[in-house]
C-alpha positions in Angstrom: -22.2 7.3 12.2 -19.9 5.0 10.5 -21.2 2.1 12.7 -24.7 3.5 12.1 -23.9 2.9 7.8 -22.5 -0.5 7.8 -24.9 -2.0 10.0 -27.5 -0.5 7.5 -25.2 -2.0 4.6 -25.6 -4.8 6.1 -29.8 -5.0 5.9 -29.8 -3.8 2.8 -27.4 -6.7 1.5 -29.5 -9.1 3.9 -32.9 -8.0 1.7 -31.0 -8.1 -1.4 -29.6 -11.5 -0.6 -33.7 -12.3 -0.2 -34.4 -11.7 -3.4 -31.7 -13.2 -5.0 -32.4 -16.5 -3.2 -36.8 -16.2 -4.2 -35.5 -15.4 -7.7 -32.8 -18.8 -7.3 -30.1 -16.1 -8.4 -26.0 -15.9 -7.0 -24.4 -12.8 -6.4 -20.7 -12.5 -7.4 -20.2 -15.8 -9.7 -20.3 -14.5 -13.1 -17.4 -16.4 -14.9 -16.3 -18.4 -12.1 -16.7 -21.7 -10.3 -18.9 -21.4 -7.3 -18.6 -23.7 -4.0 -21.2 -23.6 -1.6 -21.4 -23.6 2.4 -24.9 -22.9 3.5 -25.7 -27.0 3.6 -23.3 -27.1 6.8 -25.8 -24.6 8.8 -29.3 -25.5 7.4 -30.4 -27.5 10.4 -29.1 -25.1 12.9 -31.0 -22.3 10.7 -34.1 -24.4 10.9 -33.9 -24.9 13.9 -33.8 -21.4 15.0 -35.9 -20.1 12.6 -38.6 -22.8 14.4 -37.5 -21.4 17.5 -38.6 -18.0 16.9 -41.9 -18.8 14.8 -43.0 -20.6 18.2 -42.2 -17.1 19.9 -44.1 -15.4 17.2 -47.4 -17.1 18.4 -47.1 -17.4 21.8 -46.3 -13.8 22.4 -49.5 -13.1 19.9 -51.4 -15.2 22.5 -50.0 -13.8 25.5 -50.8 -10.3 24.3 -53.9 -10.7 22.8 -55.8 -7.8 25.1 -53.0 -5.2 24.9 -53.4 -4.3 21.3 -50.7 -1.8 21.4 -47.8 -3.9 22.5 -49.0 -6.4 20.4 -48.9 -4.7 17.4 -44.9 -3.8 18.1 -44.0 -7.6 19.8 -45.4 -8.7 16.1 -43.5 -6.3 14.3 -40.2 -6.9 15.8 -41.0 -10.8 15.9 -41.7 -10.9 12.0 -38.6 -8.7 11.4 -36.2 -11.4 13.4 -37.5 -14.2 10.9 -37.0 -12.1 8.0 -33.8 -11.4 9.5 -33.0 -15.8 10.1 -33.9 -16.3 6.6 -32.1 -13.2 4.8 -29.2 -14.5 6.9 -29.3 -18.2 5.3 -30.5 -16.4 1.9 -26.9 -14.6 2.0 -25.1 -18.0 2.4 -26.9 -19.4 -0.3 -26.5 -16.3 -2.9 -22.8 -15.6 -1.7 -20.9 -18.7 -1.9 -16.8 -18.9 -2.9 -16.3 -18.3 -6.2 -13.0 -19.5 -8.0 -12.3 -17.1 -10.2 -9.3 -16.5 -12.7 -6.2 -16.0 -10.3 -8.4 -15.7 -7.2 -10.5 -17.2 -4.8 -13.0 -15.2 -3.5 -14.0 -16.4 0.2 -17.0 -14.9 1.8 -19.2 -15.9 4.4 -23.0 -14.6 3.5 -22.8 -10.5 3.8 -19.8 -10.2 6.6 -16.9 -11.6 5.0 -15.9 -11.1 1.2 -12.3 -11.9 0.7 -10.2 -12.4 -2.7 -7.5 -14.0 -2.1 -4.9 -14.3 -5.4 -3.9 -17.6 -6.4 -0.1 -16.7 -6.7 -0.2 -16.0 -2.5 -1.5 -19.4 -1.5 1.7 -21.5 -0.1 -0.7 -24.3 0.2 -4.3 -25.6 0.7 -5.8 -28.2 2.1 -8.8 -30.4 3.2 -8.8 -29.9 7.2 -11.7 -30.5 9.3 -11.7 -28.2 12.6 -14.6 -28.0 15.2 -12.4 -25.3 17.7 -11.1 -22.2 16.5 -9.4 -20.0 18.9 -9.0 -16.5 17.9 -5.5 -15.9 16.8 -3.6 -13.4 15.6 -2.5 -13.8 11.7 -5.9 -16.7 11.3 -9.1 -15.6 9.7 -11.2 -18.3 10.4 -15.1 -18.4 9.0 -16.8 -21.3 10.7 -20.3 -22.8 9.7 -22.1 -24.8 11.5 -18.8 -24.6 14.4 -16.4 -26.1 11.7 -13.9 -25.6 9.0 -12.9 -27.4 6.4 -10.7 -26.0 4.3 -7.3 -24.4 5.0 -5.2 -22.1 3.1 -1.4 -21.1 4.1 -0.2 -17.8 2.6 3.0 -16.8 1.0 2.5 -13.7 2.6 0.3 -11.8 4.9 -2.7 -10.0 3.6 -5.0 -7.4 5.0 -8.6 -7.9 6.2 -10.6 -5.9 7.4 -13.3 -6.7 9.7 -17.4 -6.4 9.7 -16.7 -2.8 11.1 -14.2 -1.9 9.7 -11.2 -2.8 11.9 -7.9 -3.6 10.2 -5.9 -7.1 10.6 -2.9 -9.2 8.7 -3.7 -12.7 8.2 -1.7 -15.4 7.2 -3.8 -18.4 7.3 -7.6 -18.7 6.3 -9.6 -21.4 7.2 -13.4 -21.5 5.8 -16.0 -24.3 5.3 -17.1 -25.2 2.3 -20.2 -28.1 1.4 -17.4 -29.9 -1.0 -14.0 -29.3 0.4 -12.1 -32.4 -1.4 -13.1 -30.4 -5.0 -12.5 -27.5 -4.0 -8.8 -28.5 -2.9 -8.8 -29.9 -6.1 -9.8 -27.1 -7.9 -7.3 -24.4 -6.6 -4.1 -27.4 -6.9 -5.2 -27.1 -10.5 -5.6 -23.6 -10.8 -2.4 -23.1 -9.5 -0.7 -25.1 -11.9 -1.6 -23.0 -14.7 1.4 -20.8 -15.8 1.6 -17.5 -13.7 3.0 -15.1 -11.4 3.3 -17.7 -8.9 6.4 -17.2 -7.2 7.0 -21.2 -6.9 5.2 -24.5 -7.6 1.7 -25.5 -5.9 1.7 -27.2 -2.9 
């Protein structure tokens, strides 16, 4: 049942993220500095959204005399590109937010992380096209890369799209701007606060 919930969570945030993205709205960046991602993924999105608009009419074509099967082939064809776009939409309306003592990492509706300024050792700009999945590393590609990479004091607790629980140490996500971002969180830092030492 609890699988059953999330992934219905899950299209409910993805038509929510719709309408957020046909009203040009953000979710989550009220009094913060937003940094967007989706620009790394937009051709591969396109490209499979193309990909499944071609299905869309050939199977109409090839089923043409069996109305029945049609009628359901259509159906679940015009829910997967609802589904393409509401998953772009999310990256779009969900991008990381800089807030006060926090980033807030997120990667469209799966991943929503705040991670408090005073627990980042270091960050830095880091292009990576592999990621191997290691314990203590979160890593949120887009479009196969990071570019971003943030060392923690501490470990910190994640939990997973359903629900599973892991301590992670480093976090590496993509970001559109990564060089301002960097920026952005060295200066944050600075600002007088918990922070058990100086930035890095």
């Amino acid at each position: 049942m609890r699988t059953v919930s999330v992934l219905l969570r899950h299209e409910l945030r993805l038509m929510e993220s719709l309408v957020l993205w046909i009203t040009r709205r953000t979710q989550g960046t009220g009094g913060g500095r937003a940094f967007g991602y989706a620009r790394g993924q937009g051709v591969v999105m396109a490209g499979f959204l193309f990909v499944c608009v071609v299905e869309t009419l050939g199977m109409s074509v090839l089923l043409r005399d069996w109305p029945l099967t049609h009628g359901v082939v259509l159906a679940l064809d015009i829910y997967t590109v609802v589904f393409v776009v509401g998953m772009h939409a999310a990256s779009v309306v969900r991008p990381h937010v800089l807030e006060a003592g926090s980033l807030r990492v997120r990667r469209g509706v799966h991943v929503d992380v705040r991670i408090p300024l005073a627990q980042v050792a270091s960050v830095r700009r880091e292009l990576r096209m592999t990621h191997r999945t290691t314990d203590g590393e979160l890593n949120l590609p887009v479009g196969s890369q990071t570019t971003v990479t943030l060392q923690l004091t501490e470990p910190m607790t994640h939990f997973t799209f359903l629900g599973r629980q892991r301590e992670v140490g480093t976090v590496r996500f993509h970001t559109d701007d990564a060089d301002t971002l960097v920026a952005a969180v060295k200066q944050a830092r600075t600002v007088p606060s918990t922070s058990p030492g100086p930035p890095v």
